[in-house]
Each structure stands twice: as structure tokens, then as C-alpha cells.
VODOVEX-622789 format. One record per residue: residue in three letters; x, y, z of N, C-alpha, C in turn; residue number from 1. Coordinates in pm, whole numbers, plus 50000, padded with zeros to 5 digits. Example, Ala and Ser with C-alpha at 12.3 -4.5 7.8 and 13.67 -1.06 7.14 Angstrom:
   type    n_px    n_py    n_pz   ca_px   ca_py   ca_pz    c_px    c_py    c_pz   seq
    ALA   51319   49431   50780   51230   49550   50780   51320   49670   50780     1
    SER   51285   49775   50708   51367   49894   50714   51290   50003   50787     2
This chain:
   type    n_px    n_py    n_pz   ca_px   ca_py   ca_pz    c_px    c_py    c_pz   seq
    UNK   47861   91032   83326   47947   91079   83435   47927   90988   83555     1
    UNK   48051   90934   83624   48020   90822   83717   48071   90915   83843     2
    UNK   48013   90902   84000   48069   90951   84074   48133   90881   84175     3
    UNK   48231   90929   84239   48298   90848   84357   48253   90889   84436     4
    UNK   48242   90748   84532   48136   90731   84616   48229   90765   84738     5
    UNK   48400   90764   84733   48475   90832   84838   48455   90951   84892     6
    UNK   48459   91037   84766   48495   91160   84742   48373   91266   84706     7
    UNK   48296   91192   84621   48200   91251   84529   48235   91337   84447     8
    UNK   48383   91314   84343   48446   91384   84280   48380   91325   84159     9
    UNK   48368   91387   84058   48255   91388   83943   48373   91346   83837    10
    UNK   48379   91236   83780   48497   91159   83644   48451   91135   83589    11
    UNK   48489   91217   83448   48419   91231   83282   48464   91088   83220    12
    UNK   48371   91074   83147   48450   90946   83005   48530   91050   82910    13
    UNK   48606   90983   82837   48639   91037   82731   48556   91114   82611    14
    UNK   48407   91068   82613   48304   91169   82546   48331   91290   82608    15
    UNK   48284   91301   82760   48298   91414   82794   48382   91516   82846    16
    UNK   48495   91450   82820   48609   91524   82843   48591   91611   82718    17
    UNK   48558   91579   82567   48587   91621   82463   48498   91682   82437    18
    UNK   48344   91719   82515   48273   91830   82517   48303   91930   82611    19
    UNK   48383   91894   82707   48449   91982   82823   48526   92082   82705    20
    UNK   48615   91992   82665   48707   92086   82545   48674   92138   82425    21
    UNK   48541   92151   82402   48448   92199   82283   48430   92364   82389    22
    UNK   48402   92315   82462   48346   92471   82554   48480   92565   82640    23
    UNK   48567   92452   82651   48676   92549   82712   48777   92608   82547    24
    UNK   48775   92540   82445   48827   92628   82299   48730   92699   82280    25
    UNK   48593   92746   82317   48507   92862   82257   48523   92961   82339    26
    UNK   48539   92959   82455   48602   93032   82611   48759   93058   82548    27
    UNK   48821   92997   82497   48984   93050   82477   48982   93151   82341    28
    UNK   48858   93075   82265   48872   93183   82143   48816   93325   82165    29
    UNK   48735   93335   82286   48670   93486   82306   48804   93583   82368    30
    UNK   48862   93505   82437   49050   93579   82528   49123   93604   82415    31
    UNK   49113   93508   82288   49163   93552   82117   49164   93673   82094    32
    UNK   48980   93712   82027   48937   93763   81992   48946   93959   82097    33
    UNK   48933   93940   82213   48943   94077   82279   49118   94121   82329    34
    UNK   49166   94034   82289   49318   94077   82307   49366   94205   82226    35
    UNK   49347   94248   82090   49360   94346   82048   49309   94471   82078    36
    UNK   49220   94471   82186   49110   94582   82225   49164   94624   82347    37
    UNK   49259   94564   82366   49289   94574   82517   49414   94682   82477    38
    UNK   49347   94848   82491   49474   94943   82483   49404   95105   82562    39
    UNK   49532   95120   82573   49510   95261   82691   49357   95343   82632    40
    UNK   49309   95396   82709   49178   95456   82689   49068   95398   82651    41
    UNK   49058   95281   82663   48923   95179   82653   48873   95130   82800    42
    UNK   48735   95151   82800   48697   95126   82900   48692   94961   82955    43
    UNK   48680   94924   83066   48642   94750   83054   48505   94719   83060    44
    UNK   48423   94828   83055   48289   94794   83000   48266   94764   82840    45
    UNK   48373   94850   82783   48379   94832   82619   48421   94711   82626    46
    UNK   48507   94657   82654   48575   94506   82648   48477   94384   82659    47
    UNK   48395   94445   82789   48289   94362   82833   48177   94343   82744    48
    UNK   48149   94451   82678   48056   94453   82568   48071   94362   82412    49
    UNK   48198   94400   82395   48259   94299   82270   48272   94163   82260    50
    UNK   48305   94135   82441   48286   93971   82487   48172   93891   82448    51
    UNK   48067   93979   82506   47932   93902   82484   47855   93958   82427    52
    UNK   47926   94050   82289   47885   94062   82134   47873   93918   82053    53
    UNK   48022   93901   82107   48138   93754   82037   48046   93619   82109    54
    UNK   48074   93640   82215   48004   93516   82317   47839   93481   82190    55
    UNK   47762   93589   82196   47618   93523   82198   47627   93534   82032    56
    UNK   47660   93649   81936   47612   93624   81805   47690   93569   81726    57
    UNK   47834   93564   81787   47918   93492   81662   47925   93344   81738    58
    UNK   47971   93317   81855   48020   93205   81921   47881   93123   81909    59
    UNK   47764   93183   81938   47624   93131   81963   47634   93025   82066    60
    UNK   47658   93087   82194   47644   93009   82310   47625   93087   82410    61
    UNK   47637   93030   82530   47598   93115   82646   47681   93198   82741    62
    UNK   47677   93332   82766   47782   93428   82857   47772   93347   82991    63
    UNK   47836   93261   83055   47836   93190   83191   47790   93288   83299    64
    UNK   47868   93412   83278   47886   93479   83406   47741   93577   83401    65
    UNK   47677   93587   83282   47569   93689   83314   47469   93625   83423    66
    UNK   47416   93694   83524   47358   93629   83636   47387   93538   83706    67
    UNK   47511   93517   83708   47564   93410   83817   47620   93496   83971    68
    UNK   47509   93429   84043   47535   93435   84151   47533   93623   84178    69
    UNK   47383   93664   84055   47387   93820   84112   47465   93906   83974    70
    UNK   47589   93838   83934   47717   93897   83901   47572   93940   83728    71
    UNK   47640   94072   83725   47596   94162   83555   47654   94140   83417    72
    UNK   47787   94115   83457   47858   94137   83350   47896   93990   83264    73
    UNK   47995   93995   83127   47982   93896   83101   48171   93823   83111    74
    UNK   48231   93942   83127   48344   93877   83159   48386   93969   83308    75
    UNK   48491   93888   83389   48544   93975   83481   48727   94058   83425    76
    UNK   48734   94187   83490   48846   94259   83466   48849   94324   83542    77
    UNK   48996   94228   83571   49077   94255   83708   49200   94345   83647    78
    UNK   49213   94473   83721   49341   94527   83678   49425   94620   83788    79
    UNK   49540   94559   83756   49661   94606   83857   49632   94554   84005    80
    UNK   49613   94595   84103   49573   94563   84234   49453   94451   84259    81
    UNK   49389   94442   84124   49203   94352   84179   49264   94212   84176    82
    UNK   49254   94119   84284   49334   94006   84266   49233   93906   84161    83
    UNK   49076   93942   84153   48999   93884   84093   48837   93957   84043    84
    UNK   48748   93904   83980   48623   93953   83988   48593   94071   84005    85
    UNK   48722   94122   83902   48658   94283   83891   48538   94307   83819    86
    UNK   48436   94415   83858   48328   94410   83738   48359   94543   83671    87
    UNK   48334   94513   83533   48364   94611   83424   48244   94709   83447    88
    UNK   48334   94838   83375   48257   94936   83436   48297   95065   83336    89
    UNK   48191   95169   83307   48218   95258   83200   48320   95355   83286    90
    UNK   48330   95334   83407   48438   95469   83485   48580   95387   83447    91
    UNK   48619   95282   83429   48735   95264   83421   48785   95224   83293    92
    UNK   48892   95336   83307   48961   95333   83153   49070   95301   83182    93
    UNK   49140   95189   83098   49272   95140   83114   49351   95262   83067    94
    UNK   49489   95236   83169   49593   95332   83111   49669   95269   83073    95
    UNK   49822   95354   83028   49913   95322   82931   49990   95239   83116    96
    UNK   50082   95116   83075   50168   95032   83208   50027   94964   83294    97
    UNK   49893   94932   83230   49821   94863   83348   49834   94729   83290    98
    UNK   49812   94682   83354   49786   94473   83354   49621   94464   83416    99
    UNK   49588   94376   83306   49435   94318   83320   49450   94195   83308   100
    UNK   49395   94120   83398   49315   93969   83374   49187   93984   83339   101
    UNK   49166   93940   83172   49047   93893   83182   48990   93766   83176   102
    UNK   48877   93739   83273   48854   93599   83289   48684   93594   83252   103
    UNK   48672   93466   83129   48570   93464   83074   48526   93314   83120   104
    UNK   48396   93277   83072   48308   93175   83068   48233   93131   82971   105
    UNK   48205   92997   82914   48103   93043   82860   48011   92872   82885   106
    UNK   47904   92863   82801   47811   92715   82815   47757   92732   82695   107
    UNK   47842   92565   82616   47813   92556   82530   47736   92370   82513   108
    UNK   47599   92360   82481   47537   92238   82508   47577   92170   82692   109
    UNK   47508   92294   82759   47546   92235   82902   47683   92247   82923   110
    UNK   47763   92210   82847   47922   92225   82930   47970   92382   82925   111
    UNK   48061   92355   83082   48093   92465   83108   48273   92514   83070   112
    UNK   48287   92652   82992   48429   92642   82944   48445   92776   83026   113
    UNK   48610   92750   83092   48638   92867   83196   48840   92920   83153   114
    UNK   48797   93042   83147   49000   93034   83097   49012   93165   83135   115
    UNK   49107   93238   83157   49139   93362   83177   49330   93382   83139   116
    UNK   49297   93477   83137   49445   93566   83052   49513   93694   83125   117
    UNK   49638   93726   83145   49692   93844   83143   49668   93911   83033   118
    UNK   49657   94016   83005   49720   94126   82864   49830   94255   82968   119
    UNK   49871   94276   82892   49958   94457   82904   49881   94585   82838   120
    UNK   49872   94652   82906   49799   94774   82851   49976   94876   82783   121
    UNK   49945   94881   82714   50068   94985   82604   50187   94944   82673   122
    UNK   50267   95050   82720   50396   95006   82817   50401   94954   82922   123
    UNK   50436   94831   82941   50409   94806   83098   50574   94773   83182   124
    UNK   50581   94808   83294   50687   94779   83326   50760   94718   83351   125
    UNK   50872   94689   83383   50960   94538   83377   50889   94462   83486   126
    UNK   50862   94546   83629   50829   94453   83745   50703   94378   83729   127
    UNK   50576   94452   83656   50451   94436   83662   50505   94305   83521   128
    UNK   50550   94336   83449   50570   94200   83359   50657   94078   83388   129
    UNK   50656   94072   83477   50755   93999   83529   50692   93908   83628   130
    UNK   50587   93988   83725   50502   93965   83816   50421   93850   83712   131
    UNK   50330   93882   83590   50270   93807   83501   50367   93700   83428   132
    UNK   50491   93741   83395   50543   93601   83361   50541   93464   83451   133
    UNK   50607   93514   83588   50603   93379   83684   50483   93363   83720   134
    UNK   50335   93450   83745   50244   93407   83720   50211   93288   83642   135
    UNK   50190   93305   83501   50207   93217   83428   50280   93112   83427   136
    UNK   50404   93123   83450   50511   93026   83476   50450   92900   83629   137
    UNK   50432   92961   83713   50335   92840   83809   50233   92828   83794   138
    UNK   50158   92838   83720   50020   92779   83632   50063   92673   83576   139
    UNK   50179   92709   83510   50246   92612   83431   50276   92452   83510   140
    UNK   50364   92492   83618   50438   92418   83745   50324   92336   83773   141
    UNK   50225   92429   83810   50113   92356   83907   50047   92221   83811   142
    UNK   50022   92294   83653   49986   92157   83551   50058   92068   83507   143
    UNK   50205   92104   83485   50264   91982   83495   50281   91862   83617   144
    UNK   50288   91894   83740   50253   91803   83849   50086   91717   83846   145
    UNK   49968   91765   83748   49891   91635   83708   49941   91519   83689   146
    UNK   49883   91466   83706   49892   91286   83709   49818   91165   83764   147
    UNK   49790   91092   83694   49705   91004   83806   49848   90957   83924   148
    UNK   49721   90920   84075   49875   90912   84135   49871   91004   84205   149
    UNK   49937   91113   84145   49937   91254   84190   49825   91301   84285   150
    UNK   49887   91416   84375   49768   91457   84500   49751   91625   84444   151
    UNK   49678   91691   84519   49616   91779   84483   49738   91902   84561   152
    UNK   49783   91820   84648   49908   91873   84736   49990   91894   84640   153
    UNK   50051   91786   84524   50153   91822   84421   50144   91960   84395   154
    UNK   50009   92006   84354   49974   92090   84224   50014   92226   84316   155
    UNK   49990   92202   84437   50000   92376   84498   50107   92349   84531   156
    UNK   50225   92277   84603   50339   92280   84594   50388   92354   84516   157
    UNK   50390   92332   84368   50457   92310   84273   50428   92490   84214   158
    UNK   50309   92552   84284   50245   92637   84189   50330   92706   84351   159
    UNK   50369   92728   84395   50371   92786   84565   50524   92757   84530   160
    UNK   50607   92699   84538   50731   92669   84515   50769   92772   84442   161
    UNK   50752   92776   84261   50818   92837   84217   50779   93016   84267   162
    UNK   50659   93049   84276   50642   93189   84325   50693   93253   84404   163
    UNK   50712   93150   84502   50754   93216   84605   50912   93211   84595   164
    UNK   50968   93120   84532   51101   93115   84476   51156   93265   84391   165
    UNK   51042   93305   84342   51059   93449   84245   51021   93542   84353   166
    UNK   50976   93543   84480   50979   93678   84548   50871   93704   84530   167
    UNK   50722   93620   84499   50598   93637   84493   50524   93566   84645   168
    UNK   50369   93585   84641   50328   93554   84699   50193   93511   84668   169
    UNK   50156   93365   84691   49977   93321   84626   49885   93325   84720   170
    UNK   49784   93392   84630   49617   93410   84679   49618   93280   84764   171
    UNK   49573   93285   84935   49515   93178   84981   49352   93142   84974   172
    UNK   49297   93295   84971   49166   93294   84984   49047   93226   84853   173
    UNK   49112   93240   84763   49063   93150   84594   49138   93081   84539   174
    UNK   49073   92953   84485   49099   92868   84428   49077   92788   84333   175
    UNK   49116   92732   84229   49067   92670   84116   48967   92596   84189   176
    UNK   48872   92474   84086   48784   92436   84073   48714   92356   83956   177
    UNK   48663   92239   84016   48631   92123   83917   48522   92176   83826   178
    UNK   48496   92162   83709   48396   92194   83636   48360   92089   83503   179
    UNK   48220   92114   83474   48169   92011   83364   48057   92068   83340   180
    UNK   47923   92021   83382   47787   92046   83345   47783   92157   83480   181
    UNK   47841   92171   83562   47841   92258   83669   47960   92331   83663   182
    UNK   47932   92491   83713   47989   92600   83668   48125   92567   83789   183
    UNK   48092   92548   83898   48240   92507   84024   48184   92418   84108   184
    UNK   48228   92256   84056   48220   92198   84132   48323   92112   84177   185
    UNK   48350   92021   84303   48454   91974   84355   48523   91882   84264   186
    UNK   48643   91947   84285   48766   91956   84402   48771   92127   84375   187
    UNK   48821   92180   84475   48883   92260   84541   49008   92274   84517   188
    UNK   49066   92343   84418   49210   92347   84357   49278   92439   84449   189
    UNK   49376   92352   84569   49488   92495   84595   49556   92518   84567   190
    UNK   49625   92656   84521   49759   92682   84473   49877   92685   84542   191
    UNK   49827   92618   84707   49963   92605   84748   49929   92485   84802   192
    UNK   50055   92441   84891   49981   92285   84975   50145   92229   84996   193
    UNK   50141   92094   85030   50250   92015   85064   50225   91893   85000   194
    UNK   50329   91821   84934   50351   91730   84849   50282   91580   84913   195
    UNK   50219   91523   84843   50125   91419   84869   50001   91398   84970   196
    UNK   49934   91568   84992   49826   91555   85093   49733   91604   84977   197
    UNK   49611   91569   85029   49485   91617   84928   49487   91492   84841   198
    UNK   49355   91510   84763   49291   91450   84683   49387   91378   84561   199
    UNK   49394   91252   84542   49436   91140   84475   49421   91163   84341   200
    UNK   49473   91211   84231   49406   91277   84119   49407   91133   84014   201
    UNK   49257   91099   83931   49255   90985   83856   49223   91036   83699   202
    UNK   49251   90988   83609   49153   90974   83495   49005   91034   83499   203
    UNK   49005   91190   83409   48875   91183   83379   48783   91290   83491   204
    UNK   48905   91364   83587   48845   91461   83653   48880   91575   83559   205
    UNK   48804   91669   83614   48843   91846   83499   48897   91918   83631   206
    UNK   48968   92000   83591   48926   92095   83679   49020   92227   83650   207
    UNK   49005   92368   83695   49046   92465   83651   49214   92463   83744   208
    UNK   49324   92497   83686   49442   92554   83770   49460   92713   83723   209
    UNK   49428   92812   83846   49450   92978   83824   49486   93027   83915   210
    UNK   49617   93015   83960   49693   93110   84061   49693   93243   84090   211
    UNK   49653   93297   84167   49645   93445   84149   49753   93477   84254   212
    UNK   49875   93530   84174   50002   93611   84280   50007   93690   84318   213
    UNK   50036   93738   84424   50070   93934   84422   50210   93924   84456   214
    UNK   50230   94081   84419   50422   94139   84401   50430   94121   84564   215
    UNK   50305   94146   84637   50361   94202   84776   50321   94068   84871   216
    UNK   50205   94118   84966   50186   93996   85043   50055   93912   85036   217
    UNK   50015   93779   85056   49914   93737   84967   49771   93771   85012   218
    UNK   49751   93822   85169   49611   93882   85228   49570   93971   85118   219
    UNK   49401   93939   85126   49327   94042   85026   49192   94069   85080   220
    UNK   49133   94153   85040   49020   94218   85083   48904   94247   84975   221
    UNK   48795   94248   85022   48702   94252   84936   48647   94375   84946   222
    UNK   48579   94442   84798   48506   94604   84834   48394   94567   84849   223
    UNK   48395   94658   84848   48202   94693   84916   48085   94686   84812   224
    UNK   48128   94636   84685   48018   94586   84571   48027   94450   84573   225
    UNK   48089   94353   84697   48030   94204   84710   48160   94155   84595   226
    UNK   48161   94192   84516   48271   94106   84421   48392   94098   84401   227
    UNK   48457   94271   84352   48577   94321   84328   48661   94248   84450   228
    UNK   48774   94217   84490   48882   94157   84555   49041   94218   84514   229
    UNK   49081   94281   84576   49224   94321   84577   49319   94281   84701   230
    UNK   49443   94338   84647   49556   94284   84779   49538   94384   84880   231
    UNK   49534   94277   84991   49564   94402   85118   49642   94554   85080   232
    UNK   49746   94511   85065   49866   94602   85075   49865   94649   84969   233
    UNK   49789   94660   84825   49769   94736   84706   49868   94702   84612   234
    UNK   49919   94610   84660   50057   94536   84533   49944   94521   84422   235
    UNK   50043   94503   84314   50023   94439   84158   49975   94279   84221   236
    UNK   49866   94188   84120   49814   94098   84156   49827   94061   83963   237
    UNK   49851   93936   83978   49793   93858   83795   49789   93683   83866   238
    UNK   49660   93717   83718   49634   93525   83716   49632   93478   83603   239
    UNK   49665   93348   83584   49614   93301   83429   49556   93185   83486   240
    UNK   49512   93140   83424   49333   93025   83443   49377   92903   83309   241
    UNK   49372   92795   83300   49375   92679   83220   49285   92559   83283   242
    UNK   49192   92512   83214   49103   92398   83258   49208   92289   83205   243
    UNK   49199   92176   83253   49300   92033   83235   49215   91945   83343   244
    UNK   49230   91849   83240   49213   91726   83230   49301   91600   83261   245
    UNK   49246   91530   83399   49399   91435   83404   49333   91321   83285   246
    UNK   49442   91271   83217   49485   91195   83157   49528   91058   83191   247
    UNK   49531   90913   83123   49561   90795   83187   49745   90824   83195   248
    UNK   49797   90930   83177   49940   90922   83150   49989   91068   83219   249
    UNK   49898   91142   83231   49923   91292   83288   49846   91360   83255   250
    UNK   49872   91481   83186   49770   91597   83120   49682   91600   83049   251
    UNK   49618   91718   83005   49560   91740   82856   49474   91891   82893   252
    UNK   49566   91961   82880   49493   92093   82881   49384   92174   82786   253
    UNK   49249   92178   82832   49157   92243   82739   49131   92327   82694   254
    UNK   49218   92445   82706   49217   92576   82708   49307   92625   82618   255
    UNK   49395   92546   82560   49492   92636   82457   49466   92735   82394   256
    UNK   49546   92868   82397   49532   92957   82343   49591   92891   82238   257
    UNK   49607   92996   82077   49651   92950   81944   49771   92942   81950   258
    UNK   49892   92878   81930   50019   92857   81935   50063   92842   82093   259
    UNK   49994   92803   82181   50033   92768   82288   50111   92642   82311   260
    UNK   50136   92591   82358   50205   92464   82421   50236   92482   82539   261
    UNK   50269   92327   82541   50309   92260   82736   50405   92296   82738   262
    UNK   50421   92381   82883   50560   92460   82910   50599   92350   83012   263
């Protein structure tokens, strides 16, 4: 790993891009694997439990999030209002119309793999699914504007453009984040910004793009257990999370779920 001596932005070789993506497909296969569990009357401590059942005896690697920075659990679940870092908990039982993000981690030989997902809990409603489609949809925006070339300004433009184009509004207060042998390290991913300010994007940086929208307005607040984060105003909130890799030509996203593709 060589660093710039501008920036001190941390640029993988091609080895390690491809252990980056050894750990962010074992991180996409655990969001696989708990997607079916995700239904009305399950707790997100049960969820949490199955994660880093999967994480340590089948995956045989490491739960990222257990003891980081304090945090218990091994995945976070955020649902309906939590814009992020919900911690799972035996009092909360999903109902029938909720939306969960769950966002996992894991470390596999030192590298760090980070991805997170919407699901639907049973029926969910047109608005709350809709809220998660364009979610997704400027995750999308924001990764296609990679490029060498490209500024870091593109990416939140692009992720800020279309949302707010749909009558959404993005998290200012969190932001993606560079990662490798370190769990968040620089750059500082924003999801919004203005076209050609920020960081020069080259060959061989990682870093996470995860927009977190809300239906209503984008201020949020934190509770009083240090972690949990919701919207001010109690709107619906979703994120989806993809680690990518710039490329000598553009992309290369590490996180594919199974039948995914570049939207």
C-alpha cells in the first residue's frame, strides 16, 4: 500500500484490491444469508445472532463490529425512522410494513469488508418502498460518477441530485468512508457536494458509497445509548452501502450481492 504524500489517501495495488474483495463478498454473503429471516415477529437480536452464527462458524472470520468503538453487537439494524446504527435488541420485533437496513462487517486476513442492505418486513407500503428504491437508485448515481479524474464532489452531486429530484432528502451528518486494513479510513465520502470540488479520485483507492435518505427532512438526532441515530422529524430513513474500487477506467464494485449488476 503506497501513500500520498498530498492527501495521505491510502492506494491499493491490484493484490489488494482483490483481498479488499475477498472480504467485502464474505460481508455480502452474510446480507445473503439473513435476508430470509427478515419477517414480522422476529426480533433484531435474533437476526443479530444468526449474523455472527454465519460470520464466525461458517464464514470463519471476524464480526468487525463486535467491540468497535464500545459497540456489542455484530450487525447494526436500523428500522423505519433509525437513519443508522441501530443496536439489535430482544425488545424489538419487526412488524408486518417495517423497512430494516442491515449493515454488516466483517475481517477477513486483516481486510476489512463493509456492505449493508434494505429488506421489507411482510407488506410494506408503496411510499416506504419507494423511499428504498431511490435510495438505492443514488447509491447507484453516486457509483457510477467514479472515475479517475473524477472528484469526490461528482459522487455527492450525483447521489444529492437524483434524491432530491424524487422529493427525498440526504443524511448530512454520515458519510461513506475509505477502508482496507483499517475499519474507516480517509476519504470522507459525501453524499452530497458540487461537481468538481473534493478529492481527485485515482486508481486503487476503496472506499464505501451509503447514502442514507429520509422521506422528510435530512436533520437527525442521536438517542441516548450513544449510537442509535434517527430523523429529526421521525420520517422513514433507508440506506444501501457498496464498497468500490476506482478502476484505471472507472469502477469495480466489491460488494455484489448474487445477481446484482451495474445499474
Amino acid at each position: 500500500m503506497r501513500k500520498k504524500n498530498s492527501n495521505a489517501i491510502l492506494v491499493k495495488s491490484p493484490e489488494q484490491v482483490e483481498l479488499s474483495r475477498i472480504a467485502g463478498q464474505l460481508a455480502s454473503d452474510v446480507l445473503t444469508m439473513i435476508g430470509p429471516h427478515v419477517q414480522p415477529g422476529v426480533t433484531t437480536e435474533y437476526l443479530d445472532k444468526l449474523c455472527n452464527e454465519y460470520i464466525v462458524n461458517v464464514l470463519q472470520v471476524i464480526p468487525a463490529n463486535v467491540g468497535y468503538a464500545g459497540f456489542t453487537k455484530t450487525v447494526c439494524t436500523s428500522v423505519n425512522e433509525v437513519v443508522c446504527h441501530g443496536i439489535p435488541s430482544p425488545k424489538k420485533v419487526l412488524k408486518d410494513g417495517d423497512i430494516i437496513n442491515i449493515d454488516v462487517a466483517v475481517i477477513k486476513d486483516g481486510w476489512f469488508g463493509d456492505t449493508s442492505r434494505m429488506y421489507y418486513v411482510g407488506n410494506v407500503g408503496k411510499a416506504a418502498r419507494k423511499l428504498c428504491e431511490v435510495t438505492y437508485d443514488a447509491m447507484w448515481a453516486g457509483i457510477r460518477a467514479v472515475r479517475p479524474g473524477a472528484t469526490l464532489g461528482d459522487v455527492g452531486h450525483a447521489i444529492q441530485s437524483l434524491a432530491e429530484n424524487a422529493g427525498f432528502s440526504v443524511v448530512r451528518d454520515y458519510c461513506g468512508h475509505g477502508i482496507g486494513m483499517v475499519y474507516h479510513e480517509d476519504p470522507q465520502v459525501l453524499h452530497y457536494g458540487r461537481p468538481g470540488l473534493g478529492l481527485t479520485l485515482e486508481p486503487g483507492m476503496i472506499f464505501t458509497i451509503e447514502p442514507m435518505i429520509n422521506a422528510g427532512k435530512h436533520q437527525t438526532r442521536s438517542l441516548p445509548d450513544g449510537w442509535t441515530v434517527v430523523t429529526a422529524d421521525r420520517s422513514l430513513s433507508a440506506q444501501w452501502e457498496h464498497m468500490v474500487a476506482v478502476t484505471a477506467t472507472g469502477f469495480d464494485v466489491l460488494t455484489l450481492a448474487p445477481g446484482e449488476k451495474a445499474q
